[in-house]
C-alpha positions in Angstrom: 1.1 -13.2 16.2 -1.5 -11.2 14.0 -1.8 -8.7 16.7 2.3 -7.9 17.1 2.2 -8.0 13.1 -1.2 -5.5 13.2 0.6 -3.4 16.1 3.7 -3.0 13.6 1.3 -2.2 10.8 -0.1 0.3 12.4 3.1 2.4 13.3 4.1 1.9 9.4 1.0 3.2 8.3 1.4 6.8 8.3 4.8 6.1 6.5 3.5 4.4 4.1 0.6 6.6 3.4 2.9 9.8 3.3 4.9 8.1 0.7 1.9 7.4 -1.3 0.8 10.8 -1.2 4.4 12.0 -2.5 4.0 9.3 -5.1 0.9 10.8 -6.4 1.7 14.4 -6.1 5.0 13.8 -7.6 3.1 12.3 -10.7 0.9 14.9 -10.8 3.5 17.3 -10.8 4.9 15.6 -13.5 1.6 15.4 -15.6 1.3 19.0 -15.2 5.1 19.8 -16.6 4.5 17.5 -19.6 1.0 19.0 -20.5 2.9 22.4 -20.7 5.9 21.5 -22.6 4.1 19.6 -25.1 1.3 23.1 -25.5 4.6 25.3 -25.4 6.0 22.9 -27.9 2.8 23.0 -30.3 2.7 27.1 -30.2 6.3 26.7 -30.7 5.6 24.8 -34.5 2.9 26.9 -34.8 4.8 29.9 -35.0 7.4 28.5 -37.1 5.2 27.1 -39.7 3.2 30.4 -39.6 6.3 32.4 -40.2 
């Protein structure tokens, strides 16, 4: 039983692992897009107050 159950496990794994990994780059991505909209958005009111 454990072993049919750890022989499955195994053949998800990679799956599983690859979906992580698109997870966490998708997030990072994501991170990355907000960090420069909010900066362009700053410069963006800076310039307008400074004119």
């Amino acid at each position: 039983m454990l072993l049919e159950n750890f022989e499955e496990w195994d053949k998800m794994m990679p799956i599983v692992l690859i979906c992580l990994y698109r997870l966490a780059s998708l997030i990072k991505m994501f991170e990355i897009s907000s960090v420069s909209i909010s900066n362009t958005l700053e410069r963006f009111n800076f310039n307008i107050m400074c004119q």
